[in-house]
C-alpha positions as CSV (number, residue, x, y, z in Angstrom):
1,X,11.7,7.7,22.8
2,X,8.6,10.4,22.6
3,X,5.6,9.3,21.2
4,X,4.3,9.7,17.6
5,X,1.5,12.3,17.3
6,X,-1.2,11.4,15.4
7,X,-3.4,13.4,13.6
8,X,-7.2,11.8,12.4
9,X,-9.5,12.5,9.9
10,X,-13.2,11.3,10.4
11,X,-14.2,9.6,14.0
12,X,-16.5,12.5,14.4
13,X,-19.4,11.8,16.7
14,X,-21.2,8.6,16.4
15,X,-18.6,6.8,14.5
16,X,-17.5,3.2,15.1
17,X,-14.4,2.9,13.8
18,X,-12.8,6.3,14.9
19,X,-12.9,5.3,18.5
20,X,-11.7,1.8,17.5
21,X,-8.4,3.4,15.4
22,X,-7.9,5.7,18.9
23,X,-7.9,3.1,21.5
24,X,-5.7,0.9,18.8
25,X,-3.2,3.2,18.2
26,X,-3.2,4.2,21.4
27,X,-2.4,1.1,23.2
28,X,1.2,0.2,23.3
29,X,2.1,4.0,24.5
30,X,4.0,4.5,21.2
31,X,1.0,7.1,19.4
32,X,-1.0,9.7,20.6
33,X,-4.0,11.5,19.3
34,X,-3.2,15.5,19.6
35,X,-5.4,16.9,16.6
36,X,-8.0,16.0,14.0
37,X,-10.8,17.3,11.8
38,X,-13.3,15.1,12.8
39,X,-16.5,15.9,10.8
40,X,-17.0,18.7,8.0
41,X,-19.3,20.5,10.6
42,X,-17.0,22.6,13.0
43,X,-19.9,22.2,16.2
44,X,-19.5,18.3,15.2
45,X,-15.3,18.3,14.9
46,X,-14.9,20.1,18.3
47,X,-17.1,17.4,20.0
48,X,-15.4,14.7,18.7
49,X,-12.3,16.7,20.3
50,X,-13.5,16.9,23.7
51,X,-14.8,13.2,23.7
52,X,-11.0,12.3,22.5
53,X,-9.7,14.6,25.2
54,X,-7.6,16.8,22.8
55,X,-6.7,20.5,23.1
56,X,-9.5,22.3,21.9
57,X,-7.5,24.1,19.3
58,X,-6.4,21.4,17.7
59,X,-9.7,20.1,17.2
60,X,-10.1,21.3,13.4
61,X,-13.1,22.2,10.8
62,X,-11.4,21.5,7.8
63,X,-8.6,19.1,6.5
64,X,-6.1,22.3,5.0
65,X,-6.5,24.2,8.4
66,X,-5.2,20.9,10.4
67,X,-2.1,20.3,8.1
68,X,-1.2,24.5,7.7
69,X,-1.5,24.8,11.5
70,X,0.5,21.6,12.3
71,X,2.9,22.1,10.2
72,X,3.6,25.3,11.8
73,X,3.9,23.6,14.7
74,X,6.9,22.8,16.7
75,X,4.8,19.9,18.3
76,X,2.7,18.9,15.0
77,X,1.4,15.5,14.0
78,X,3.7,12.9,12.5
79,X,1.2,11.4,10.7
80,X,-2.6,11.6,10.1
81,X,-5.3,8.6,10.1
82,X,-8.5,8.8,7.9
83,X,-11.4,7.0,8.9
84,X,-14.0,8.9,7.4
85,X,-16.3,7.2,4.3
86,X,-14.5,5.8,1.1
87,X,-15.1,9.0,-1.1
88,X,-12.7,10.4,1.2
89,X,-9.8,8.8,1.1
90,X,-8.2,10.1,-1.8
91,X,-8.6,13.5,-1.4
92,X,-7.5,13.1,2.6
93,X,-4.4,11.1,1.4
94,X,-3.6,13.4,-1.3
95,X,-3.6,16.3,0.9
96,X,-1.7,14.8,3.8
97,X,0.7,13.8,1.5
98,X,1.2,16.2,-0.2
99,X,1.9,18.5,2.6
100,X,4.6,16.1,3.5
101,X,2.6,14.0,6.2
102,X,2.7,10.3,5.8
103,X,-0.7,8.1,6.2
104,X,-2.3,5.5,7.6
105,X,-5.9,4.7,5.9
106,X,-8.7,2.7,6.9
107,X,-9.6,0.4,4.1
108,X,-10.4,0.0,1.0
109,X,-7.8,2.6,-0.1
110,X,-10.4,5.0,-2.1
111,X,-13.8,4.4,-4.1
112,X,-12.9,3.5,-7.1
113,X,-9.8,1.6,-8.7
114,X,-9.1,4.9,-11.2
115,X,-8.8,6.6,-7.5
116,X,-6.4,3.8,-6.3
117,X,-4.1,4.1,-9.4
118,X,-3.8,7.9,-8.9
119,X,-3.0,7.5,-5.3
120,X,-0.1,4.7,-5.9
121,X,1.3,7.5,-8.1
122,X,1.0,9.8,-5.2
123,X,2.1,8.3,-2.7
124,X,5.1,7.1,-5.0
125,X,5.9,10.7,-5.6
126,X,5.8,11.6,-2.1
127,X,7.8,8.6,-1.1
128,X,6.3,8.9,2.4
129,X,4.9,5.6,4.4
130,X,1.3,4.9,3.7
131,X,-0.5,1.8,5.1
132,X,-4.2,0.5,4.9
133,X,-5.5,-1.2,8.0
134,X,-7.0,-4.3,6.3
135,X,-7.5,-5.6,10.4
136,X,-7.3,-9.4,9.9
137,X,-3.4,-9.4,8.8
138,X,-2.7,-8.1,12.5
139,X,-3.8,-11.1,14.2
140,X,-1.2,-13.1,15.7
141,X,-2.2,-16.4,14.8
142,X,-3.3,-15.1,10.7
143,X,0.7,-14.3,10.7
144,X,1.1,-17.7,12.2
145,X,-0.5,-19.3,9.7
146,X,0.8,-17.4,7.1
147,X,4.5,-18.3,8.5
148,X,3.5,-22.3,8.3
149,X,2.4,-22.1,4.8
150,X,5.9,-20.2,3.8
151,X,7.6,-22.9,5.7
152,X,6.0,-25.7,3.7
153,X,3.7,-27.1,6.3
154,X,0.7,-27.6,4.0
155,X,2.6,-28.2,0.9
156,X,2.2,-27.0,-2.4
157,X,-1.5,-25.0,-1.8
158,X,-4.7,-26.7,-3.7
159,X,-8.1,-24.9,-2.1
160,X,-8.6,-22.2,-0.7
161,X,-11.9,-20.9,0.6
162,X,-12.7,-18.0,2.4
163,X,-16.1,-16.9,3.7
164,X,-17.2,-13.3,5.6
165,X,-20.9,-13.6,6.3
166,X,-23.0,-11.0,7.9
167,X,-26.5,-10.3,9.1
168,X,-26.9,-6.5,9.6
169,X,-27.8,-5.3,6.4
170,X,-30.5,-8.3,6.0
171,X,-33.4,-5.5,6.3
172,X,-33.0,-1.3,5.9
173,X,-30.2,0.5,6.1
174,X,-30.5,2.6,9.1
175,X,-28.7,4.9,11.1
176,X,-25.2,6.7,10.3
177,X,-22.6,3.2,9.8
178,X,-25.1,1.4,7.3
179,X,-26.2,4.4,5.1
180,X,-23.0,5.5,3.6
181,X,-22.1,1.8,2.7
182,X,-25.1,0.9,1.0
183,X,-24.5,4.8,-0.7
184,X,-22.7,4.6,-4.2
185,X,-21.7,8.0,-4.2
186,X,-19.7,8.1,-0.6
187,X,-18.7,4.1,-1.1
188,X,-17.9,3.7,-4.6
189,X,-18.8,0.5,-7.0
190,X,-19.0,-2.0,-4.7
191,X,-21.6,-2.5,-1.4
192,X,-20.3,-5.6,0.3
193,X,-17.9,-6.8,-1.6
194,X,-16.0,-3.5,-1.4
195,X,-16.9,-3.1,2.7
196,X,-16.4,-7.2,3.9
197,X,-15.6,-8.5,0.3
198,X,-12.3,-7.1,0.1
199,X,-11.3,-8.4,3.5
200,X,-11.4,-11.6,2.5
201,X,-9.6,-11.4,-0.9
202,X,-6.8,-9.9,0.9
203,X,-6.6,-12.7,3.9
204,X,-6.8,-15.3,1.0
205,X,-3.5,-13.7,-0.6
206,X,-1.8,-12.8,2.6
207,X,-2.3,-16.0,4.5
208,X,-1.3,-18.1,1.5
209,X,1.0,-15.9,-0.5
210,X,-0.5,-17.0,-3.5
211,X,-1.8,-14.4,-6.1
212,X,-5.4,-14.6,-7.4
213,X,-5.0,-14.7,-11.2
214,X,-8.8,-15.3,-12.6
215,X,-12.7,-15.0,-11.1
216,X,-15.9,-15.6,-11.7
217,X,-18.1,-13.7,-10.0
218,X,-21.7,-13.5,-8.9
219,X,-22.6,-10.1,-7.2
220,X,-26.0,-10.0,-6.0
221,X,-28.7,-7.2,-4.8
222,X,-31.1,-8.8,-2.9
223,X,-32.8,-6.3,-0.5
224,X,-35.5,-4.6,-2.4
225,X,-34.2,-1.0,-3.4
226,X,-30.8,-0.8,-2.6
227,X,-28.6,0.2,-5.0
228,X,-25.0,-1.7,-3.9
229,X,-24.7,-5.9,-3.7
230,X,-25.3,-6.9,-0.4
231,X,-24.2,-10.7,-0.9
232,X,-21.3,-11.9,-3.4
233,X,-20.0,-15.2,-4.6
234,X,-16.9,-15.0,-6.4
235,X,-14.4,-18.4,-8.0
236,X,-11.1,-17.6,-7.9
237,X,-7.7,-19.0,-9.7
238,X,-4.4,-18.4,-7.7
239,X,-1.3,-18.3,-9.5
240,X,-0.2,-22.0,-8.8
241,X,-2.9,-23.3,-10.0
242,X,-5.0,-23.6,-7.4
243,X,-8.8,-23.2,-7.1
244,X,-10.6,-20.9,-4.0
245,X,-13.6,-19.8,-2.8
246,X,-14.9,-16.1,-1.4
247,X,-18.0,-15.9,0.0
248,X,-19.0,-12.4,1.7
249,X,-23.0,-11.2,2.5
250,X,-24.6,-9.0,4.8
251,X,-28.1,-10.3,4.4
252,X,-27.5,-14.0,6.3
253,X,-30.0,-13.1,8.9
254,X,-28.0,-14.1,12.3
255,X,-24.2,-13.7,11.3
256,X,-22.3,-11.8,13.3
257,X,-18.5,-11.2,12.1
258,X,-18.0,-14.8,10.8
259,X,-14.6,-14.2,8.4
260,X,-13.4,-17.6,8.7
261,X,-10.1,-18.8,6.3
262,X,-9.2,-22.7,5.5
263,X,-6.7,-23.6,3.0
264,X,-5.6,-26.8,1.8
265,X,-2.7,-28.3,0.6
266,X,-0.7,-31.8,-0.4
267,X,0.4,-32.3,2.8
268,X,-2.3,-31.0,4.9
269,X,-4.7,-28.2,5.5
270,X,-5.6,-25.1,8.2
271,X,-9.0,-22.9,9.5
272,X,-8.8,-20.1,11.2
273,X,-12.1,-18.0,12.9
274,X,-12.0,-14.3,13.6
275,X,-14.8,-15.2,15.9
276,X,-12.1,-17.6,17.8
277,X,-9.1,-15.5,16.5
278,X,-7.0,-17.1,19.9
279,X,-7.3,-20.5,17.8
280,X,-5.3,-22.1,14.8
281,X,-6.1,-25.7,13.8
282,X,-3.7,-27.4,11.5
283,X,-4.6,-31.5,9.8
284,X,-2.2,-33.3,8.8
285,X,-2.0,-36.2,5.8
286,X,-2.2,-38.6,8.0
287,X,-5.3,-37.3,10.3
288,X,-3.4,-36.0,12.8
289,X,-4.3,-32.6,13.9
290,X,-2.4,-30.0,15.7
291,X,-4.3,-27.5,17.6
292,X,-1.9,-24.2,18.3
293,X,-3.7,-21.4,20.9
294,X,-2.9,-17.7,21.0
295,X,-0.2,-17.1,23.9
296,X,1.9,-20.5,23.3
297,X,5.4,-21.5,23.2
298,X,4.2,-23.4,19.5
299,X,4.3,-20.1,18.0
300,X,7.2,-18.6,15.6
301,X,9.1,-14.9,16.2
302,X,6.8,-12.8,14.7
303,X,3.1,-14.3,15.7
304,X,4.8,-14.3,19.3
305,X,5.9,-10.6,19.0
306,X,2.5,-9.8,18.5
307,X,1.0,-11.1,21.6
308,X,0.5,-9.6,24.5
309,X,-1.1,-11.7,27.0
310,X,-0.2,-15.5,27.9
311,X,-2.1,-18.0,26.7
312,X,-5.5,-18.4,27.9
313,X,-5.8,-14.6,28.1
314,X,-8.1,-13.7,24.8
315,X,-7.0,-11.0,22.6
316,X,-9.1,-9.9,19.6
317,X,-9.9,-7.4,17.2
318,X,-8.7,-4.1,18.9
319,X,-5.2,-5.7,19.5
320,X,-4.9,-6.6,15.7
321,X,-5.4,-3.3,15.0
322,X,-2.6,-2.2,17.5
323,X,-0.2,-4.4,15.6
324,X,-0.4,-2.8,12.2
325,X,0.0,0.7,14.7
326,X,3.0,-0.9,15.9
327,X,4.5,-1.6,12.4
328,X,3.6,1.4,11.4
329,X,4.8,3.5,14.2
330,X,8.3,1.0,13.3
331,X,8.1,2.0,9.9
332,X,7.9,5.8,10.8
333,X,11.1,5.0,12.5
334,X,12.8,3.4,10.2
335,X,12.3,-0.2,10.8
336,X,11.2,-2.7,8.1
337,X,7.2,-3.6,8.2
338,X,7.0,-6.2,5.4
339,X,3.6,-7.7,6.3
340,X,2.3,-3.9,7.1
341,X,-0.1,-3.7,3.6
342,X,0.6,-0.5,1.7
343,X,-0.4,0.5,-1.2
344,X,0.1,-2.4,-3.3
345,X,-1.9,-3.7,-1.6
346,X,-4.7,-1.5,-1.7
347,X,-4.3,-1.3,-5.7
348,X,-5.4,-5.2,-5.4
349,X,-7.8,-4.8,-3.0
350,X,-9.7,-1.8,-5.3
351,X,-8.9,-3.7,-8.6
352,X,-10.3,-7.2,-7.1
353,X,-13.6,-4.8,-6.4
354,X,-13.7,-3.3,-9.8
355,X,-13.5,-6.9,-11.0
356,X,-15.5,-8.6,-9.7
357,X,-18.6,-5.9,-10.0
358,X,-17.7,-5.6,-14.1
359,X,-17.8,-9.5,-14.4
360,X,-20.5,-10.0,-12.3
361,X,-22.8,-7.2,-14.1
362,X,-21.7,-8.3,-17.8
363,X,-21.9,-12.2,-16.8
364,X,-18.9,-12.3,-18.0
365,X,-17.7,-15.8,-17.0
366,X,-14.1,-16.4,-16.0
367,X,-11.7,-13.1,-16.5
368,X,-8.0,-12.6,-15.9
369,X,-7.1,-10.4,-12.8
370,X,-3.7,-8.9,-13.1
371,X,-3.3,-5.0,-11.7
């Protein structure tokens, strides 16, 4: 079986996440990065080549030259990546598409929710696979929890609260990763709830499979001059009934990447840290509590098809990413990917954004949520 060629757009030199999509991809010898257009500048996109070890040629100054030339090709991409700012991602996805190339996109899906709803019509058209890399639903043990929730082991679902603080943005913006976020015009509507904010709304729904139905939310600026929120507090209302939590700032000085989940429910409750991903802890009605590692014979088929070390043998962020690759590259293949996010998912994710800035900005109390 060859491997699927992979095309990317963004990465360009001095990016975080490029390298990080690479290596992920990458790693279970089923991709490979051939071509990309790395940056708008030509000198920039052929340096980003050579650091990724590609054939020069293939190393591309503008998005229609990559798709005309690999299409031509006999070797051409399979499918192409972006991972370049927000504002991006619509036109990248439109034009892959449209050429006939399916996509995998970095999240949030564009910059604005009237961008979303003409990609979902898009990428409907096409009818090609598209996914969004919202990271945290690659884990092994989110899917585990996710999988004891389905099977009842909480019960019917009462709380849920999920919190993403960060520190990095507490003072100026500075250097290339912080200036486009805190940038309306290359992020869209929404600073941190839109970067970290969104991450969390769509663990909340994934982990639970609940639907958030109603917020209340309370965006807030605080860093003299900037012109995005930088710290959000936003109620929410699930479907069922039940009431949740989403907390998500990049000013609290000293947080690292602390995305942490806990949901409740009749019969018991769960927490699970991205900063101890290998870790699930599950309490029980009557106190007991049940504490289920990365790596485990405790785990079910599809959190254990996900690991790749034995227990005791960390894996993290970089390996999440590798699992949506690996749906992905099943889904190009023909295999089913149901907990792969796709553009449904990325029509929630833009209109929980959209949302939460209007309500926040018009104090507009509690507001339905339906998209």
């Amino acid at each position: 079986m060859r491997r699927l060629r992979m095309g990317m757009i963004g990465g360009g030199p001095g990016s975080f996440i490029g390298p990080v999509h690479r290596i992920a991809a990458e790693l279970d010898r089923e991709i490979e990065l051939v071509a990309g257009v790395f940056s708008s500048d030509a000198g920039r996109s052929r340096a980003a080549g050579e650091s990724y070890r590609i054939d020069p040629a293939r190393a591309y100054s503008d998005l229609p030259a990559m798709l005309a030339a690999e299409k031509a090709r006999g070797d051409g991409i399979d499918f192409v990546t972006i991972v370049s700012p927000n504002h991006h991602h619509l036109p990248a996805a439109r034009a892959a598409l449209e050429a006939g190339i399916p996509v995998m996109s970095d999240k949030p899906a564009t910059a604005t929710l009237a961008e979303a709803k003409e990609l979902a019509g898009i990428v409907r058209r096409a009818g090609l696979p598209y996914a969004l890399t919202y990271t945290y639903s690659g884990y092994p043990l989110v899917r585990e929890a996710r999988a004891r929730i389905a099977a009842g082991a909480l019960g019917v679902i009462r709380k849920v609260v999920v919190e993403y603080p960060q520190g990095w943005l507490s003072g100026a913006a500075e250097g290339k990763q912080a200036e486009w976020r805190v940038d309306p015009a290359r992020a869209g509507e929404g600073g941190c709830i839109g970067d970290i904010g969104v991450h969390a709304f769509q663990l909340a729904e994934f982990v639970t499979g609940l639907r958030v139905t109603e917020l209340l939310a309370d965006l807030g600026t605080v860093v003299p001059g900037r012109l995005l929120d930088d710290d959000c507090s936003v109620l929410l209302r699930f479907e069922n009934g039940a009431r949740g939590v989403l907390l998500a700032s990049q000013i609290e000085v000293g947080e690292l990447n602390g995305l942490r989940i806990r949901a409740y429910g009749d019969k018991g409750g769960l927490v699970w840290r991205q900063e101890e991903p290998n870790t699930l802890t599950l309490h029980s009605l009557d106190g007991g509590t049940e504490i289920v590692r990365a790596g485990t014979v405790l785990l079910g088929p599809d959190a254990a098809a996900r690991t790749r070390t034995p227990g005791g043998h960390p894996e993290g962020y970089l390996e999440a990413f590798a699992n949506l690759y690996r749906d992905f590259a099943g889904l190009l293949r023909g295999a089913p990917a149901p907990l792969l996010p796709g553009i449904e998912d990325g029509l929630r994710g833009m209109a929980f954004i959209a949302t939460a800035v209007a309500a926040s900005r018009d104090r507009a109390g509690w507001v339905p949520f339906d998209i």
